[in-house]
N, C-alpha and C positions, 0 to 999 in steps of 0.2 A: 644926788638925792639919796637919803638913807631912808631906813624902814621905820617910821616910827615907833620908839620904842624897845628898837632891835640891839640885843646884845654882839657886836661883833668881836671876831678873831682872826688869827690869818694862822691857814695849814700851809707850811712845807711839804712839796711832794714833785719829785720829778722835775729838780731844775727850774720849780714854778714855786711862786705865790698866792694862795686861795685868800679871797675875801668871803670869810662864812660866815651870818647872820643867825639870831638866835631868837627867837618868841619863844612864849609862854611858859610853861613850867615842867624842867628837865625830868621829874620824876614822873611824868606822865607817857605815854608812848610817844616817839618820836615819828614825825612825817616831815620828810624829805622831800622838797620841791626843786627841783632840775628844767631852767627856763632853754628855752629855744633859742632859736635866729631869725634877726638880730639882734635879740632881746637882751637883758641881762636878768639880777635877781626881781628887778623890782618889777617886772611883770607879773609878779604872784605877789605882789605888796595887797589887794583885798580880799584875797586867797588864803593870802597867810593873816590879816587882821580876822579872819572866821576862825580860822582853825583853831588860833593859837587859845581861845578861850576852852578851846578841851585839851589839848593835847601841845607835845612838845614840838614848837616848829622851827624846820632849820633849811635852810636857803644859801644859796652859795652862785657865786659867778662864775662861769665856765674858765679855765683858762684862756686868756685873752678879750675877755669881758670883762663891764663894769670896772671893777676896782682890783680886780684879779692880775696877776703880770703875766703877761705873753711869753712862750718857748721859743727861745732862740738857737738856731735860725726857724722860722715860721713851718716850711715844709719840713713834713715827719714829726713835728709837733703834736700834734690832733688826734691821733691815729684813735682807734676802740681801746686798744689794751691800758693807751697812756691814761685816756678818760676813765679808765676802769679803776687805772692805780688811785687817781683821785677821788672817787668816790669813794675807798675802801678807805681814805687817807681821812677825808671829812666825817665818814660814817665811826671809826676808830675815835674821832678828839670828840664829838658828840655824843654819841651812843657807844661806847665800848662793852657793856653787858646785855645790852639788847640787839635784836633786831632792829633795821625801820623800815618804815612803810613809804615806798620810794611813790614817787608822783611826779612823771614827765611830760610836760605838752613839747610839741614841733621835736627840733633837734635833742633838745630834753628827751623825750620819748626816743628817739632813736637809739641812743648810748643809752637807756636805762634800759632799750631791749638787749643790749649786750649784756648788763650788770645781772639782768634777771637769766639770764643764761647760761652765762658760762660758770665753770664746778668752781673757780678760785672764792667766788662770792655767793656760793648756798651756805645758806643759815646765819647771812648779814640780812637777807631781804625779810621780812614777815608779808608784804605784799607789795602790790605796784600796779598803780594806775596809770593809764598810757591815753594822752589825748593827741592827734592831729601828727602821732609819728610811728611810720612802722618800722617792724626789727626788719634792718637791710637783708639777713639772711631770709627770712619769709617772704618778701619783696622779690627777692630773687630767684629764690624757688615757683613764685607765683608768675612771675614772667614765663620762666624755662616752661610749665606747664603749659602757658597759651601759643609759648612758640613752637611746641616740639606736639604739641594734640590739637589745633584749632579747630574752631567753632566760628561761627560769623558771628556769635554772641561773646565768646571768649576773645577773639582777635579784635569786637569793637572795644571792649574795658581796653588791651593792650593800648589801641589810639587813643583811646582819650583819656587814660593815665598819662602817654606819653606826651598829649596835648598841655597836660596840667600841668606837668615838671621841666616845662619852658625855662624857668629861672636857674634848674640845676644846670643844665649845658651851661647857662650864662656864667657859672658863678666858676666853671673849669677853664674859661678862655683866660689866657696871663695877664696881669693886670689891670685891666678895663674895668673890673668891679671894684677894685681898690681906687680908682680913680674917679669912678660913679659913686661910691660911697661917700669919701670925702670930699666932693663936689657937689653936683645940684640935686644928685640924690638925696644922697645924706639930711638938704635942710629940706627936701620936699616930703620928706618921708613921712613925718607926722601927721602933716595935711591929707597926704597918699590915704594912712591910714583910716581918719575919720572918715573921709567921703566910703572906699571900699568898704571898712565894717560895720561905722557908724559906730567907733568910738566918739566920748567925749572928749571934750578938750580938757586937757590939762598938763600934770607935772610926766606923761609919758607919754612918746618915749625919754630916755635918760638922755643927758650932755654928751656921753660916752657911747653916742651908737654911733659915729662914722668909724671911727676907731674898732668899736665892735662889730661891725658888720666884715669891715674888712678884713681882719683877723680871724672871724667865721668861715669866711671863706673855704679858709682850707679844712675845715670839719667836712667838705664835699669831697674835696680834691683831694683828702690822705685817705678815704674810706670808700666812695659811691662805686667806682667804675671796681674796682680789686674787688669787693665785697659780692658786687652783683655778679660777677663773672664767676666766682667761685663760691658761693653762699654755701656756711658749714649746712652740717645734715644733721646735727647733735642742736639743734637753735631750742630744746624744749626747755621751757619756762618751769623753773624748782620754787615758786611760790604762787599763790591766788593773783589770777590778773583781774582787773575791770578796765572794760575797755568802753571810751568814751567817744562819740563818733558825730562831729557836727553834720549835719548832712546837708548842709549848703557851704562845705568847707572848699575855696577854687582852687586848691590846689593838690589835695588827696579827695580818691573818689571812694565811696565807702566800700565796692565792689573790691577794695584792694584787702579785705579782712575775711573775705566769705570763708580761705579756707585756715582760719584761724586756730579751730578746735583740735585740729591736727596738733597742734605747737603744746598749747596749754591746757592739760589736765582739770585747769579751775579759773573757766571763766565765766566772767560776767558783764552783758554787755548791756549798756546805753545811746541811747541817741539823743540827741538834743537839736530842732530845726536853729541854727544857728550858724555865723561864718568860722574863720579858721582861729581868732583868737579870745577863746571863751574862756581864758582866764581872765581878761580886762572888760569883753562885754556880757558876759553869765558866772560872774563871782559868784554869787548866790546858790543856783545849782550845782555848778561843779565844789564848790565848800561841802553842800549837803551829799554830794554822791561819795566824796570822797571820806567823810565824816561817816558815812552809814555803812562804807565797805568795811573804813579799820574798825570800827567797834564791834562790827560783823567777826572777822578775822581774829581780833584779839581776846571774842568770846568762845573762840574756837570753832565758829561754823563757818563757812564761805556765803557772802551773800546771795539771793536769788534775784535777777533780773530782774526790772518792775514789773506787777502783772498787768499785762497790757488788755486781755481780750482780743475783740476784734478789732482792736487800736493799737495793735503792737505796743511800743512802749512811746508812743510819741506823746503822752502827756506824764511819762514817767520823771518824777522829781519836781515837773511843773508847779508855779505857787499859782491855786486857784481861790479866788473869797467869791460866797455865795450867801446871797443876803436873802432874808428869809428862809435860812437852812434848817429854821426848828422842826418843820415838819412838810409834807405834803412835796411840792414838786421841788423844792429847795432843797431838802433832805435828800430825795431821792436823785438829786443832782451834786451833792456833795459824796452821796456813797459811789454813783459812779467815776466821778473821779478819781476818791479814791481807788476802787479797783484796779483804775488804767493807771495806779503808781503814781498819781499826786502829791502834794502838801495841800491840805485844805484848809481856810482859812472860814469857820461856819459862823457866821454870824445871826442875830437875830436878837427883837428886843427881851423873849425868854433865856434866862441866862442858864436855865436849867436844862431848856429844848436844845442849846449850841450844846452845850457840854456832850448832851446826849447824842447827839449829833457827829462830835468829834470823836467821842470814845468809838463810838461805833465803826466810824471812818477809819481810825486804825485800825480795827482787829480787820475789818474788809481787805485792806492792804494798802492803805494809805502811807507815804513815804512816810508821812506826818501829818499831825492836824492839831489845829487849835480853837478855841472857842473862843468868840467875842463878844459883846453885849452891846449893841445901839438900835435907836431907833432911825430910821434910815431919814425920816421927814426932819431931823434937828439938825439941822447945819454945824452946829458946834459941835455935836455929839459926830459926826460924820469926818469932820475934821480932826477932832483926836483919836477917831479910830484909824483914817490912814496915816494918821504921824506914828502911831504905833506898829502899824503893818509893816509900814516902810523901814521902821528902826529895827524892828524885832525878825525878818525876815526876808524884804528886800519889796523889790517891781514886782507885781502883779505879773505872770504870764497871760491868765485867763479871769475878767473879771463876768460875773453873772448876777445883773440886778434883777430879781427876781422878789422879793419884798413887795407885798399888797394887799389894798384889801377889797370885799365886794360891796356895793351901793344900788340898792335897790328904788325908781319910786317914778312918779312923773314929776318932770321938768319943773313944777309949780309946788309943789310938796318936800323938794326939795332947796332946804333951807340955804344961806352963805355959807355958815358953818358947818354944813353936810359937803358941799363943794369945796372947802375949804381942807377939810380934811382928808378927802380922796384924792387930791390934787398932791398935796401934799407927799401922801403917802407914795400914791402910785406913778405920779410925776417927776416929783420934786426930788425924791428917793434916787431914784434914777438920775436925774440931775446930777446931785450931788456924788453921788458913783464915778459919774463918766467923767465928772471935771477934776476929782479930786485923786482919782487911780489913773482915770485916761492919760491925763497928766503926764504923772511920773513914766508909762510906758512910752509917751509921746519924747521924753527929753531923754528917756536908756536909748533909745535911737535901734531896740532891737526886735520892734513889733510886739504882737501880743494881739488879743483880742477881745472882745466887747461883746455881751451877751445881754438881751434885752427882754425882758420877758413880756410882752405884750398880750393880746388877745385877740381873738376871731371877730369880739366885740370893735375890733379898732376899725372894721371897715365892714363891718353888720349892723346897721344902722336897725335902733331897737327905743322903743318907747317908753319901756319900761327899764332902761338904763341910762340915760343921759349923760348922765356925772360918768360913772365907770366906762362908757364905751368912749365919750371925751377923752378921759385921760388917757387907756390906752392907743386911740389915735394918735394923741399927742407925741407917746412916748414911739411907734412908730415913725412918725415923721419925724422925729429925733433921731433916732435910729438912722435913718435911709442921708440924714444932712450929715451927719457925723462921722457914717460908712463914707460918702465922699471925702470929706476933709481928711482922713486919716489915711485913707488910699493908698497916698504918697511914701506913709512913712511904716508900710506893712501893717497896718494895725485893722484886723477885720472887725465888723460888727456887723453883728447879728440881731437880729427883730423874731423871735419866739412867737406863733401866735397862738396856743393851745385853744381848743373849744371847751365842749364839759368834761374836766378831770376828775377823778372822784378824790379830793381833797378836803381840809376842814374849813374850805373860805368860804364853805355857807353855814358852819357854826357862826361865823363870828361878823359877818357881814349885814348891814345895816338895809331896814326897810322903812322907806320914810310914808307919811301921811300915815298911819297908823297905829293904836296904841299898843302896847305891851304882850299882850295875849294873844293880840292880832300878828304881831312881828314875831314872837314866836315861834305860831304854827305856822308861818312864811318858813320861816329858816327848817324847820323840821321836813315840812314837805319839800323844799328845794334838796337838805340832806338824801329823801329816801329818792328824788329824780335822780341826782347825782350818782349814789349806790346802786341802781338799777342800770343806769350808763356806765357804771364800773370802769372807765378808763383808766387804766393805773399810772399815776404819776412816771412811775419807770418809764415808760416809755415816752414820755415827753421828755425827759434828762436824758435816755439813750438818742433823741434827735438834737439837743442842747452839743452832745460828742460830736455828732456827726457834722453840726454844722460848722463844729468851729475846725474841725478835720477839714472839709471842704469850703469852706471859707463865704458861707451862704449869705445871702442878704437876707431874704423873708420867707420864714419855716413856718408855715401853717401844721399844724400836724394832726389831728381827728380828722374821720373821714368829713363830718361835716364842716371843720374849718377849712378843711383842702375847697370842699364844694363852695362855700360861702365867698372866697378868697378867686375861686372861679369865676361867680357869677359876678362877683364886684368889677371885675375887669370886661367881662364879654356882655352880662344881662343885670348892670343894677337896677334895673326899671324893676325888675321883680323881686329885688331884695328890698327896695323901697315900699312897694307893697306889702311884701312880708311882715314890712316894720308897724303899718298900720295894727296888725291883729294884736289887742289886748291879749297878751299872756295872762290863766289863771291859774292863780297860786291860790 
């Protein structure tokens, strides 16, 4: 398989032949992607279709990968310094007056910690991204420390790193993995993959992995044991690192990085909940981390971590769309995301309130943001806006239907077309969200979550709400069927149920059986109740974080919706009665 669109070439260097690949446009700064094992290049083949629209992108097969020829004889082939000569070899026919900006996941990442290391190659790197592999000599240092000081917390990382790296003893016994490769390995291996990361099926991995794996092999066997016995002391990093860290990665534990800062003078670090090959299952994110470090770098500042808060950065770089973001709890649920280092995606049918919305999210400290315009009750309108999300951005990580509006009146006063339209809104909205994002997070296979903005009204049975406390029932028991089906494939959801927020949904909120004057001073006096209850939307978005952090089902949040949400469970006989008292407005 080739990269579509990729200019290739072949470097000389070291008895070998390189197949190096070329995107986008050379006068722009070059970023260098360096695949793993048993990978070849085209594991950054959606890596490299992001990047290439800014920047110079260039890819290349390990020795004895892909399309690359193998060093003969095999042992002593591998070693760091030989892999070093080739990167300076591909970095020289590409970029000869620049630096680049090197990017290693797995094995990639390990020899790109040598490249970034040692003094032959300062002032070839501008920077380097390191995902899912550490520098052996830190590795080895980080051992010596828990064998020669232990701790019962130090010596448990020791076992269960060493629990992880099961496959490296495997890969040092003589030929057995050369024979599992090419054998039932080999054609099991893709399958392997889908079920463990919950890749998609498709054109990877390549024709060339039993070959390649076997050949990888000895990238363990000429480097792991010699390295770790003797890890230099000089391992410090002469360019800005970012270091990207899946944290459901099974085979490196993130505990193997704590004492990183030691190494390198400028970094910066990420986490993503995600498994070990987030080039093929979080193209998206890591395109953007990597896209936000070099332009950081080549503007001459170093980037700064996402700001996480008290979410560390676990929704940093995350794509979040929050509907109803123009103002009130939708707003104030797009700004904390941002904070916690998002992409927000603000939508709403104000195209003026999104914009406003999104500008703001960025200066907060949003990765990114963008503004969209629909009304969430059009089906078609719903529809081209997530062909747009997904083209322009990728999977939703965090969706929040949050878009509504309020319905005042008795059951009898209120007309088809008054029900008609709350349904719509506050239902159908939601619908349309969960089928058309849930979706796509449903087929990425890499989870994500569902945020439902309900109300205290869904299980406050209220006389003077019928329509509005309908729907949001409805869209809770949406919620609660949906939380099950999804279960299986990681994907949480959530059921929001705010009581009185001080928002503008009683500017705009409909009172039926009454005329004009009358509907009015309703909504006027509902405003000054609301303003007197002063609950600030912020903290209904600061429970929106929390629950998608802990993976809640039903987040009641005012102290009277917490109580309402009590008594419906243990005393509704008295929230039934409650319901009888004419509320006067």
């Amino acid at each position: 398989m080739t990269l579509k669109g990729a200019r290739e070439r072949r470097v000389r260097t070291g008895g070998v032949e390189l197949c190096v690949a070329e995107l986008g446009d050379p006068g722009q700064p070059t970023v260098m992607l360096v695949h793993g094992y048993p990978d070849s290049k085209e594991v950054w083949s959606q890596v490299a279709a992001r990047l290439a629209e800014r920047f110079h992108v260039v890819l290349y097969d390990v020795r004895g990968h892909g399309r690359s020829t193998a060093p003969r004889p095999l042992r002593g082939g591998f070693t760091l310094a030989k892999l070093t000569d080739d990167f300076l070899a591909v970095a020289d026919a590409v970029s000869p007056d620049r630096p680049v900006h090197l990017v290693g996941h797995d094995w990639g990442s390990v020899q790109s910690w040598e490249f970034v290391t040692v003094g032959r190659t300062e002032g070839r790197i501008a920077s380097f991204t390191s995902m899912s592999g550490p520098s052996l000599d830190h590795f080895g240092h980080w051992i010596d420390a828990r064998v020669k000081r232990p701790t019962p917390g130090r010596v448990g990382q020791l076992l269960g790193q060493g629990a992880r790296s099961w496959y490296v003893y495997l890969l040092h016994t003589p030929a057995l993995p050369e024979l599992a490769w090419r054998g039932p390995l080999g054609r099991r291996w893709p399958k392997i993959l889908q079920r463990s990361e919950k890749l998609p099926a498709g054109d990877y991995p390549t024709s060339s992995l039993p070959s390649d794996a076997a050949h990888g092999a000895w990238l363990y066997r000429d480097n792991v044991r010699s390295r770790l016995r003797r890890p230099r002391s000089d391992a410090y990093a002469h360019a800005p690192v970012q270091l990207i860290t899946p944290l459901d990665d099974a085979f490196l534990s993130e505990r193997l990085y704590d004492d990183l800062e030691q190494w390198v003078p400028q970094l910066t670090r990420r986490t993503l909940p995600a498994r070990h090959w987030i080039p093929r299952t979080r193209p998206d994110q890591v395109s953007a981390w990597i896209e936000e470090f070099v332009t950081s770098v080549e503007g001459g500042r170093t980037a700064a971590p996402a700001a996480g808060g008290r979410h560390g950065d676990r929704f940093g770089g995350q794509l979040v769309l929050v509907t109803g973001a123009g103002s009130g709890i939708g707003r104030a649920t797009a700004f904390a995301f941002a904070e916690a280092g998002a992409r927000v995606v603000a939508v709403d049918r104000d195209a003026e309130a999104a914009a406003r919305t999104a500008e703001l999210s960025r200066l907060i400290g949003a990765a990114d943001a963008w503004a969209e315009t629909a009304d969430v009750s059009d089906e078609h309108a719903m529809e081209k806006l997530a062909e747009r999300v997904h083209r322009d951005h990728g999977v939703l990580d965090v969706l929040v239907n949050n878009a509504g509006i309020g319905l005042s009146g008795s059951f009898f006063t209120t007309t088809t077309e008054d029900w008609r339209r709350v349904l719509d809104v506050n239902l159908w909205g939601v619908i349309h969200g969960c089928r058309l994002f849930g979706a796509r997070m449903a087929e990425r296979g890499q989870g994500g979550h569902i945020v439902n903005i309900a109300s205290a009204a869904a299980y406050q049975p209220s006389r003077a709400l019928p329509a509005y406390s309908t729907s949001k029932a409805a869209v809770l028991m949406l919620s609660e069927c949906l939380r099950a089906e999804l279960a299986g494939q990681d994907i949480g959801v959530t059921a929001i149920c705010p009581g009185i927020v001080n928002t503008n949904i009683t500017a705009t909120a409909r009172f039926t059986g009454v005329d004009e004057a009358e509907e009015r001073r309703r909504r006027q006096r509902s405003a000054r109740l609301y303003g007197l209850r002063n609950y600030p939307p912020e903290k209904v978005a600061k429970a929106v974080l929390e629950a998608v952090t802990h993976n809640r089902a039903v987040v009641p949040v005012t102290p009277e919706a917490r109580g309402a949400h009590l008594m419906s469970r243990f005393l509704p006989g008295v929230l039934r009665r409650v319901a009888r008292v004419e509320p006067r407005l």
